[in-house]
C-alpha positions in Angstrom: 193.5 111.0 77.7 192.3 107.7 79.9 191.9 110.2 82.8 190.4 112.5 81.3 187.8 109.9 80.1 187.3 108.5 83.1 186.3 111.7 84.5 183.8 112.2 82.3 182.2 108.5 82.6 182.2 109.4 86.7 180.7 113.0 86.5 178.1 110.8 84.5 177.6 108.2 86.6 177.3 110.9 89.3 174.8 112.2 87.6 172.8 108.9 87.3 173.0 108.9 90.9 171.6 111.4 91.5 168.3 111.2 89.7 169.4 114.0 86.7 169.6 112.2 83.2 166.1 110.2 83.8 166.8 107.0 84.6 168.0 105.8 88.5 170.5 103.4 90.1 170.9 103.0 94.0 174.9 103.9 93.3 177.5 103.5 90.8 180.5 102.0 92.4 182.7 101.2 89.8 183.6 101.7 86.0 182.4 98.2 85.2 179.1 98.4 86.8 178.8 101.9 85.6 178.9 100.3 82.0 176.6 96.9 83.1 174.1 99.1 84.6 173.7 100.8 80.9 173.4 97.5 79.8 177.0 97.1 78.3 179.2 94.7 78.1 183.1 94.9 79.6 184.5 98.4 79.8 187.0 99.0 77.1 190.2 101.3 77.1 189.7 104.2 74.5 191.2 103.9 70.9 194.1 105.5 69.6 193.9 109.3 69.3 193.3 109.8 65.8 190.5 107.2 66.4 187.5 109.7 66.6 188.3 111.6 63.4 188.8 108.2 61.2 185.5 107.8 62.7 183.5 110.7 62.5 184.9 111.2 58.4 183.7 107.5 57.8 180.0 108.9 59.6 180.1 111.8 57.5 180.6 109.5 54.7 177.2 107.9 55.1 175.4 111.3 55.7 172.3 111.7 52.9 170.9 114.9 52.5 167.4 115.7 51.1 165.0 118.8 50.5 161.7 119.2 50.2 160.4 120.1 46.7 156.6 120.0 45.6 155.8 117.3 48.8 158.7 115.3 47.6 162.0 114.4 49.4 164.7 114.9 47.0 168.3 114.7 47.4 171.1 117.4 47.7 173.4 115.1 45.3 176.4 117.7 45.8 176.1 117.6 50.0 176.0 113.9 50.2 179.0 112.1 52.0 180.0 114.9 53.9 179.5 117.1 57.0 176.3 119.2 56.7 176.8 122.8 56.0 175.2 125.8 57.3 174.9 126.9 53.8 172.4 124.2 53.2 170.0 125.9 55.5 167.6 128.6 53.7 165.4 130.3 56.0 162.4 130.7 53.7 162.7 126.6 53.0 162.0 126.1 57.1 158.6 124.8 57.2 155.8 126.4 59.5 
């Protein structure tokens, strides 16, 4: 998994380099400078695997979910505190 990571942060920082995610950086030697020059602190090993999900269920968690009714933002009580549906979405709600 670390390797795998670290591939991703170098294609990245690659990237960077090369003038593609709108920002620039003379070059990217290194994973620590890679994180300094995005104005992080120390570069951190990756959590345990199950780290994400405990993560991403405690995001979901916070997630509020409102509609539009009569110029008023009111809430989808039964999609609160959880991952947003496709069912939510009604074409003829979309505004124009």
């Amino acid at each position: 998994m670390r390797k795998k990571w670290f591939s991703v942060v170098f294609q990245v920082a690659a990237r960077i380099e090369a003038g593609e995610l709108s920002c620039s950086v003379a070059r990217i030697s290194s994973e620590g400078r890679f994180w300094s020059e995005l104005g992080g602190g120390e570069a951190q090993d990756a959590g345990a695997p199950d780290e994400d999900e405990q993560i991403e269920s405690l995001l979901a968690a916070t997630n509020m979910i409102y509609e539009l009714v009569d110029h008023e933002l009111v809430p989808v009580e039964n999609a609160w505190g959880t991952v947003p549906k496709v069912e939510l979405l009604h074409p003829k709600k979309v505004g124009k």
